[in-house]
Backbone as a ProteinNet text record, in pm:
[ID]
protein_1_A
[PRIMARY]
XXXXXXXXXXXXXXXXXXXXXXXXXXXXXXXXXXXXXXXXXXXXXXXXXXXXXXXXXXXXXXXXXXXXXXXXXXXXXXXXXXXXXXXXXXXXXXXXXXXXXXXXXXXXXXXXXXXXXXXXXXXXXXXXXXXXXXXXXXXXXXXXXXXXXXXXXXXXXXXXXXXXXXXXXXXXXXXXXXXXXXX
[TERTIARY]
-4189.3	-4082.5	-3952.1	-3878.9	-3765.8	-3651.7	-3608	-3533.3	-3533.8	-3684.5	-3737.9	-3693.6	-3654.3	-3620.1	-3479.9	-3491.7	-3330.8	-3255.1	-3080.5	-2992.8	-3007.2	-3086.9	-3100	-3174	-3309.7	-3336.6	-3318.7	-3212.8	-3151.6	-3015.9	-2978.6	-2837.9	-2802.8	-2692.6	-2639.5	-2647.9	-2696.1	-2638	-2537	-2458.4	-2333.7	-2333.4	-2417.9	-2474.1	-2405.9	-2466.3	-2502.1	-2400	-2267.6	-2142.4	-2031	-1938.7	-1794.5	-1724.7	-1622.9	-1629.6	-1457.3	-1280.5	-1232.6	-1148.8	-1037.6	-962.1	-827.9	-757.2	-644.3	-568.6	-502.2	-394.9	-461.2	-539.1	-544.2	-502.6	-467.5	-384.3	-494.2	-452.2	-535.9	-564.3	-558.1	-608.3	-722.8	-708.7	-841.7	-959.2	-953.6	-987.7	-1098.9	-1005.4	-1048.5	-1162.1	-1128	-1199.7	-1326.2	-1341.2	-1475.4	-1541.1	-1472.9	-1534.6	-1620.5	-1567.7	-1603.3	-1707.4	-1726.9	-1867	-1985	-1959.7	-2043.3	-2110.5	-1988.7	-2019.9	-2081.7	-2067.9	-2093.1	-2225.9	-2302.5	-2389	-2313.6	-2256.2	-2183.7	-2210	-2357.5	-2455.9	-2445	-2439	-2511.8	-2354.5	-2251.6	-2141.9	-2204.6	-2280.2	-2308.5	-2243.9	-2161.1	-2141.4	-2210.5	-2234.2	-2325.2	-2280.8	-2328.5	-2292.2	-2309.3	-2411.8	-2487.9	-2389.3	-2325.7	-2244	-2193.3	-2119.1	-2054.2	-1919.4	-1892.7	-1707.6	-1623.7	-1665.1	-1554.6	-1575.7	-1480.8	-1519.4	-1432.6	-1534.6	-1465.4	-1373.3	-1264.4	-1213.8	-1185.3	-1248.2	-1269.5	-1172.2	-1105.2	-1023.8	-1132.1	-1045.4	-1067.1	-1212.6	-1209	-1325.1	-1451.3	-1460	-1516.1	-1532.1	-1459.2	-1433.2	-1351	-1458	-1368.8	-1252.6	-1149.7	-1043.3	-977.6	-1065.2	-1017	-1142.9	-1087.7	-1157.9	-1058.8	-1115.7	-1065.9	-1168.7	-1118.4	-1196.3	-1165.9	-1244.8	-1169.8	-1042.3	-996.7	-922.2	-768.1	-780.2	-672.4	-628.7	-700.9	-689.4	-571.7	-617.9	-597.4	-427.6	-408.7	-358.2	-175.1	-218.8	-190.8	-131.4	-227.9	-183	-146.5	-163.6	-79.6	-36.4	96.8	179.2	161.1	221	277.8	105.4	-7.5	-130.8	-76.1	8.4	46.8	161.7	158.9	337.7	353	449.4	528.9	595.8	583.5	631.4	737.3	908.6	948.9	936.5	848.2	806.4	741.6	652.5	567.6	645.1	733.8	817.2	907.8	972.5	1037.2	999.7	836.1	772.4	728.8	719	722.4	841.6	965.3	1096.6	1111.2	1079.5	1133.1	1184.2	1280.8	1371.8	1340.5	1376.6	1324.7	1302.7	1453.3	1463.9	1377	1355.9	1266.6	1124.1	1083.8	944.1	978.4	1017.6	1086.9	1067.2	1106.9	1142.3	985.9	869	743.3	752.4	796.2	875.3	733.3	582.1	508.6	518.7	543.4	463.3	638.6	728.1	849.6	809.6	719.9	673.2	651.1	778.1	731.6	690	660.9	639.1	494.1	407.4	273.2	331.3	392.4	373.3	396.5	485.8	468.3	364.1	254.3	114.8	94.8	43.2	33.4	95	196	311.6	312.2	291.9	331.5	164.3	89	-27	-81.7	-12.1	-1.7	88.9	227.8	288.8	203.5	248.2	143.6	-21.7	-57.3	-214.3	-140.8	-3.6	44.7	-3.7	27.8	13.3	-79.2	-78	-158.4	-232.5	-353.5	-475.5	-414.7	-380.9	-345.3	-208.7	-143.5	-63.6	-83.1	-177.2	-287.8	-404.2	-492.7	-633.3	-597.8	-699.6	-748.1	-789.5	-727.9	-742.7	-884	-979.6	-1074.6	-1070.9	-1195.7	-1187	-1295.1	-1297.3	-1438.6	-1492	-1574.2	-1661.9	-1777.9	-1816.2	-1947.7	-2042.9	-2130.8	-2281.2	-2435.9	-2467.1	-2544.2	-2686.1	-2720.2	-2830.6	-2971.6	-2995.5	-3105.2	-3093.6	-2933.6	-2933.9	-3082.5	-3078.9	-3166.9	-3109.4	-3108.9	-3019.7	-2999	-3071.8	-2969.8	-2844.5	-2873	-2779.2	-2649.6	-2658	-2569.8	-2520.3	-2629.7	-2593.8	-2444.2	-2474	-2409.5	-2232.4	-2243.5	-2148.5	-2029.6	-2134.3	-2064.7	-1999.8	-2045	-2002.4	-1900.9	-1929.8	-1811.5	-1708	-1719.2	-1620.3	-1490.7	-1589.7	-1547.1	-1526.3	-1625.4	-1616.4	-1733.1	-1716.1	-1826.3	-1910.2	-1871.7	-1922.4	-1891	-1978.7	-2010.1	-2038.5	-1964.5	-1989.9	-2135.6	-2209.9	-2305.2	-2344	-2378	-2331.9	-2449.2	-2494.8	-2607.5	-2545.1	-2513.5	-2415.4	-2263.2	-2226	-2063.3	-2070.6	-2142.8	-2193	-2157	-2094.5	-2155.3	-2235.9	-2302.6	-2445	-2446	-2354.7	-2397.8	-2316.2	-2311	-2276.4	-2335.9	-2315.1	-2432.3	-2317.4	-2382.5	-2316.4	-2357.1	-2251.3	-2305.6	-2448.8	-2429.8	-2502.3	-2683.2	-2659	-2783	-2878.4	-2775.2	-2820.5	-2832.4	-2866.5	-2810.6	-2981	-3031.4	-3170.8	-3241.4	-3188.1	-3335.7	-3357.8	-3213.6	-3239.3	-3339.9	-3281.4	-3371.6	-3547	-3557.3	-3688.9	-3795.3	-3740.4	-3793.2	-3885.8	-3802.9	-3820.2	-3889.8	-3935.3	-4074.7	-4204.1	-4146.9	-4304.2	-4419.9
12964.1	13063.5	13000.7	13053.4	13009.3	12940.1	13011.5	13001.1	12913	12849.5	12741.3	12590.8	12624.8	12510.4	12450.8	12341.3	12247.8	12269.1	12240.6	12269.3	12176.2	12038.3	11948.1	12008.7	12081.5	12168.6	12227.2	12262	12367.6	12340.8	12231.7	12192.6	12130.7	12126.9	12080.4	11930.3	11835	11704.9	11674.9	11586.2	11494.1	11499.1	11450.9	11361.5	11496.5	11619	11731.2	11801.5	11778.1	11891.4	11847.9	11945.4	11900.5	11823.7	11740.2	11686.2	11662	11607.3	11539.2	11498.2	11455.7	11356.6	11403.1	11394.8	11425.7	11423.1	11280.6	11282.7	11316.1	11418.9	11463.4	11542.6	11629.2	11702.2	11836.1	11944.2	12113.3	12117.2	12126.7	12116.3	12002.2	11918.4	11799.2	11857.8	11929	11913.9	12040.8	12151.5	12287.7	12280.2	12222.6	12194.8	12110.8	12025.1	11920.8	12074.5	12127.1	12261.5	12368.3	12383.7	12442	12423.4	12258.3	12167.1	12223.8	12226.7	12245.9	12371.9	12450.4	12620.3	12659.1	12643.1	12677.9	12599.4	12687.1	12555.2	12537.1	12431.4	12365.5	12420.5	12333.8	12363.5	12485.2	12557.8	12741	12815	12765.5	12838.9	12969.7	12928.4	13097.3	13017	13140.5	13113.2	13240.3	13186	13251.9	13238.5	13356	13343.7	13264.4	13168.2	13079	12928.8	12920.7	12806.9	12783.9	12632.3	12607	12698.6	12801.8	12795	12722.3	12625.1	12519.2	12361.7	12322.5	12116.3	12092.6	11990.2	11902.3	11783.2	11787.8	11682	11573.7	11434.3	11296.8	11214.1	11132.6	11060.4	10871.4	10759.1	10670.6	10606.5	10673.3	10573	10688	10861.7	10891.4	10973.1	11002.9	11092.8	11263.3	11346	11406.2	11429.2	11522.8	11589.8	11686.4	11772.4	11919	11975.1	12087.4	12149	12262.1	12277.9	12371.4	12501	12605.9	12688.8	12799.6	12908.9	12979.5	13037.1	13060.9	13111.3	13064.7	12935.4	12856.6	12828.7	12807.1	12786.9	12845.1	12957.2	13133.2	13119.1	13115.1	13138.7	12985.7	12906.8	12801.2	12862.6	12852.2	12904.7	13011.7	13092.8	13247.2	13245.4	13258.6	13227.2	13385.7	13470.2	13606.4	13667.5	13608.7	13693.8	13676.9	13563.1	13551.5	13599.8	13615.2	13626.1	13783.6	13840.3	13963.5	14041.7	14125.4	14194.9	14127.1	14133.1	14026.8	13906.4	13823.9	13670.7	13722.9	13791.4	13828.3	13851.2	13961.5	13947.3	13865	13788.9	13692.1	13605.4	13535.3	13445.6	13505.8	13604.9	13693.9	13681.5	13643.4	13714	13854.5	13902.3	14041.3	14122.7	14189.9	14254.5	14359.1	14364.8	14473.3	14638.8	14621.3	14761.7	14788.1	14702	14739.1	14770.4	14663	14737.2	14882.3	14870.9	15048.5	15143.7	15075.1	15196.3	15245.2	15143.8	15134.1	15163.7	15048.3	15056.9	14942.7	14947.9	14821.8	14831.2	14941.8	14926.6	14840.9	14806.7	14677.5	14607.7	14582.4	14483.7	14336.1	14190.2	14087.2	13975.8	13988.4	13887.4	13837	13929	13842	13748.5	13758.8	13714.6	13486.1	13506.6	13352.8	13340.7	13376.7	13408.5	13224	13223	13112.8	12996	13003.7	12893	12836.4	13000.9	12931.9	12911.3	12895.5	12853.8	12678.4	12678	12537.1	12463.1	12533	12461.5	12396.7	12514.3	12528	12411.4	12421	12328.8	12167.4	12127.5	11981.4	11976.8	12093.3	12053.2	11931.7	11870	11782.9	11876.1	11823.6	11898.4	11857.2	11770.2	11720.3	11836.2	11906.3	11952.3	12137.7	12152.8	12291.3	12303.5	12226.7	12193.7	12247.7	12323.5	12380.2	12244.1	12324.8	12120.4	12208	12108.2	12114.8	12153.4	12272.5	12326.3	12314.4	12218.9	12162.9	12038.2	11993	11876.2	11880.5	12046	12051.7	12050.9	12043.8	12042.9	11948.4	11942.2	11783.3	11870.4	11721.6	11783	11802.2	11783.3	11809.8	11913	12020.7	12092.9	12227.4	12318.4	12429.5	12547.2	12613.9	12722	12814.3	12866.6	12959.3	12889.7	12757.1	12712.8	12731.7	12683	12669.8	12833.4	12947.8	13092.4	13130.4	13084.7	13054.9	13044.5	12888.8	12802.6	12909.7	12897.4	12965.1	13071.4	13205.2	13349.5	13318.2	13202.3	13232.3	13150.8	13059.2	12978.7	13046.6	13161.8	13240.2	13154.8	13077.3	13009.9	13026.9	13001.1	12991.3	12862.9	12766.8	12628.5	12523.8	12459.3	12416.2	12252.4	12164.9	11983.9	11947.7	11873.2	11847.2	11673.7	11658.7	11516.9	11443.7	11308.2	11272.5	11187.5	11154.6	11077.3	11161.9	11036.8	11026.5	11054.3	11019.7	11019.7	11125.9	11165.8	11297	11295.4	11429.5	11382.8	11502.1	11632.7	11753.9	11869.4	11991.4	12085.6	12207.9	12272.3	12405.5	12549.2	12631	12763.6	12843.7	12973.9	13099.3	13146.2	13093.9	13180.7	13128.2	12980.7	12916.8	12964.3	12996.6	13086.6	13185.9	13270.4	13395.3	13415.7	13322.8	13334.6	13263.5	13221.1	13173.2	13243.3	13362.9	13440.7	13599.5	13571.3	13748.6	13670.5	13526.6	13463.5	13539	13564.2	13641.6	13751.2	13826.2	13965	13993.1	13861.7	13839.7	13797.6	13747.5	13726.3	13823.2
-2304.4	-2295.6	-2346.8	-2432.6	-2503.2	-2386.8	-2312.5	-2207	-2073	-2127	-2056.6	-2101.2	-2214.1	-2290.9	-2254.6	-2311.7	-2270.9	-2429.3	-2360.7	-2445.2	-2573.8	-2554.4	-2647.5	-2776.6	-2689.2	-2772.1	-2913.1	-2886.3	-2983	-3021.6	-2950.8	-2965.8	-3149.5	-3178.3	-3319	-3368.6	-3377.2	-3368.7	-3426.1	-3334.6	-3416	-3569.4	-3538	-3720.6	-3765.5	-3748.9	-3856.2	-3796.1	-3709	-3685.8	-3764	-3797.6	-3864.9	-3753.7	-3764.6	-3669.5	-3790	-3707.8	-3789.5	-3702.3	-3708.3	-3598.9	-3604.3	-3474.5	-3435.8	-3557.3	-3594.9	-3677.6	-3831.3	-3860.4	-4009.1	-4039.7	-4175.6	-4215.8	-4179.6	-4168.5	-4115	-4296.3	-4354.3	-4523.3	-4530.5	-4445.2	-4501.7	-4439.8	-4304.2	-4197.4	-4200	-4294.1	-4322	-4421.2	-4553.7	-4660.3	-4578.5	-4511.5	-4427.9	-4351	-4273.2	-4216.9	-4321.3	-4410.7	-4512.7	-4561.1	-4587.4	-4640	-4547.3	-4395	-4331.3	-4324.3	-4355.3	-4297.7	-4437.1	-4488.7	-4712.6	-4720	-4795.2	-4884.1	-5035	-5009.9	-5187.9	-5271.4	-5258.8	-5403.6	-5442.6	-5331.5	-5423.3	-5448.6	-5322.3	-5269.8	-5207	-5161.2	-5041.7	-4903.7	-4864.6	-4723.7	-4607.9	-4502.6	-4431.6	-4287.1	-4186.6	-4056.4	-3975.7	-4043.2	-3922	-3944.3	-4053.5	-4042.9	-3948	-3908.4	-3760.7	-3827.3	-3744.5	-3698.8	-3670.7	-3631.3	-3525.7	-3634.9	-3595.8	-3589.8	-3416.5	-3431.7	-3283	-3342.2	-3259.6	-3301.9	-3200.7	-3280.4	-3239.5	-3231.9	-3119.8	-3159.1	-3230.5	-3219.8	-3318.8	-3194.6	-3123.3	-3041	-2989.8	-3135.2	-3101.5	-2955.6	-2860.6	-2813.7	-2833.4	-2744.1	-2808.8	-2724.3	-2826.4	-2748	-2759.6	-2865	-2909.9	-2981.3	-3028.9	-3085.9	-3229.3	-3338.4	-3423	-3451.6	-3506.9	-3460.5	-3607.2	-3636.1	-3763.1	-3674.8	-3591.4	-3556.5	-3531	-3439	-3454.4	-3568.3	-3679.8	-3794.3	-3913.4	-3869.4	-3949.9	-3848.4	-3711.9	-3621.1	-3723.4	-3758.1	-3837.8	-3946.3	-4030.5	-4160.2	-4197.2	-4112.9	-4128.4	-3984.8	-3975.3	-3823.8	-3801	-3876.6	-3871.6	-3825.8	-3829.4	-3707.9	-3541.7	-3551.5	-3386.8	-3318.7	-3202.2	-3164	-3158.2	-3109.8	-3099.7	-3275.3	-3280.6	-3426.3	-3472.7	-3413.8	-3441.5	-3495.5	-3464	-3489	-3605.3	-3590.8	-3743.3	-3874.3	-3812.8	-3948.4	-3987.4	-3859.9	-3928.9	-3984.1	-3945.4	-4038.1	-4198.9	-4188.1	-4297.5	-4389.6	-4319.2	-4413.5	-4436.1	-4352.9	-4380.2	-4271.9	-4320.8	-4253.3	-4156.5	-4012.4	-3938.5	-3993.5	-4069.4	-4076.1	-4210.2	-4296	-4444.5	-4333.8	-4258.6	-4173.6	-4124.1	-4021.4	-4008	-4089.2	-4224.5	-4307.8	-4380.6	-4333.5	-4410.5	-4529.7	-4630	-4774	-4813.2	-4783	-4807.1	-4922.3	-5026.2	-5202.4	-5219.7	-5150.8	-5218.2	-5129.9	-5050.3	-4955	-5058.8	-5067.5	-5128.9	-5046.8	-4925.7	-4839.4	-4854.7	-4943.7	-4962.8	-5104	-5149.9	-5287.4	-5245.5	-5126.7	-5072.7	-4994.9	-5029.1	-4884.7	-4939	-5083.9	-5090.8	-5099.3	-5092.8	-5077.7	-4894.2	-4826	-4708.8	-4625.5	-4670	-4663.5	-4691.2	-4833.1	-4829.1	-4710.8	-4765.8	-4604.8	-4432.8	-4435.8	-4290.8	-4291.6	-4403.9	-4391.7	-4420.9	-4399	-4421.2	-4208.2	-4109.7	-4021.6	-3915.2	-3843.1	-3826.2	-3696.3	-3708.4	-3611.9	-3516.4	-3434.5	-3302.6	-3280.9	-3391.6	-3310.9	-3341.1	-3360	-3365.9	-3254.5	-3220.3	-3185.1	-3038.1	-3036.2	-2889.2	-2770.5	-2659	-2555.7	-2509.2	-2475.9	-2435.2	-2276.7	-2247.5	-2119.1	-2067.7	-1971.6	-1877.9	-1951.4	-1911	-1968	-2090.7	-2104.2	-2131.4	-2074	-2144.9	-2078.4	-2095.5	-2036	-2024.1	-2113.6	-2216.6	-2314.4	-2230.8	-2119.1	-2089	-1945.5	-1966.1	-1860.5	-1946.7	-1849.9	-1864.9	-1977.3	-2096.3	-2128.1	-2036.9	-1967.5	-1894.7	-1827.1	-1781.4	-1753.1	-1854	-1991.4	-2106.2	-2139.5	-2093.7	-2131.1	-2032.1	-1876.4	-1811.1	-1775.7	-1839.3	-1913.4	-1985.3	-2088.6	-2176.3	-2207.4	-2126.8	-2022.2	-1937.1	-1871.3	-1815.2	-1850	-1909.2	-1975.4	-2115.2	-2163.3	-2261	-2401.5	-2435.1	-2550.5	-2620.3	-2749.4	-2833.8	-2883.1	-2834.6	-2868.6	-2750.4	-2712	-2582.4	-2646.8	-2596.3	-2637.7	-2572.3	-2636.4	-2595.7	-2506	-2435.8	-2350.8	-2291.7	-2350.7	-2274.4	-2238.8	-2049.1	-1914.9	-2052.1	-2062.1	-2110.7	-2217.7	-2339.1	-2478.4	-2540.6	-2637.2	-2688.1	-2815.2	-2801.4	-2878.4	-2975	-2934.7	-2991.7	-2947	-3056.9	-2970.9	-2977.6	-2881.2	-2856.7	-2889.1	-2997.5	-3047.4	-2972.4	-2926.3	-2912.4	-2984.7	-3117.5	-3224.5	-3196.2	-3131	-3103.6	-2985.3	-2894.1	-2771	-2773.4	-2859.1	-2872.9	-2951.5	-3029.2	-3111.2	-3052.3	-2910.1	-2799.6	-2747.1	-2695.4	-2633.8	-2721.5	-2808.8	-2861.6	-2921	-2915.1	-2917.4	-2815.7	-2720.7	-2643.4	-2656.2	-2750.8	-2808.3	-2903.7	-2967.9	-3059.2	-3000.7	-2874.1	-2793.1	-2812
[MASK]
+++++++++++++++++++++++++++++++++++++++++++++++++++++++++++++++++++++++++++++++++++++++++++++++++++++++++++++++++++++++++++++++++++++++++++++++++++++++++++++++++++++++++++++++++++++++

């Protein structure tokens, strides 16, 4: 039975997760994410890629996490914050919004300027702080289904004692669970 199985199981290995370190630039960090989530060779990108990298400090622990979202949340400021903040990261004027004047709307035309900007940021001062310990590679998945419900995350560190070894996706639990449904 799928659900019988341990998180090691099915879990990601190190070896094989994006993984990049506090003090790197969100541009080095994105492009390494990319490698993972993309196949190169073909350039197909696909759902099952990792979303996330963990990020390692120099002795290999972790201590964050990046995510497509924080990311996006980064390099385009104006997705976050109150209307205000949006448009002012925008440059544009309350009352031109007001006036919904988008066809003189020039605030995309720096989309890419302030994209580069923004990706000089360093991950350590973007990166999601890590919430809880994780989960031990030889707990039960329901245990990890668990976890992860109520934790409200999509990627779970993987831990044999202190070690980390791996990490476990929504997307991984999610095709043990409908494994089921081919029985």
């Amino acid at each position: 039975m799928p659900l019988r199985r341990k998180v090691q199981d099915i879990m990601v290995p190190l070896a094989d997760y994006a993984t990049t370190g506090p003090d790197k630039l969100l541009k080095d960090a994105v492009l390494e994410m990319r490698k993972i989530y993309c196949q190169v060779e073909t350039g197909e990108c696909t759902e099952a890629g990792h979303r996330t990298s963990l990020v390692l400090d120099e002795d290999g622990n972790l201590v964050g996490i990046i995510d497509f979202r924080s990311v996006l949340k980064t390099l385009i400021p104006e997705l976050a914050g109150s209307l205000g903040e949006k448009i002012s990261a925008l440059g544009v004027s309350i009352a031109f919004a007001e006036a919904d004047a988008s066809d003189l709307d020039e605030s995309a035309a720096g989309f890419v300027e302030r994209v580069h900007k923004y990706s000089e940021t360093k991950v350590k001062d973007m990166m999601l702080k890590i919430r809880g310990k994780g989960i031990q590679a030889d707990a039960r998945l329901i245990d990890a289904l668990r976890l992860l419900y109520r934790l409200k995350v999509t990627v779970m560190p993987v831990y044999e004692g202190e070690k980390l070894v791996g990490a476990l996706r929504d997307s991984d639990l999610f095709l043990a669970t409908a494994a089921i449904l081919a029985e």
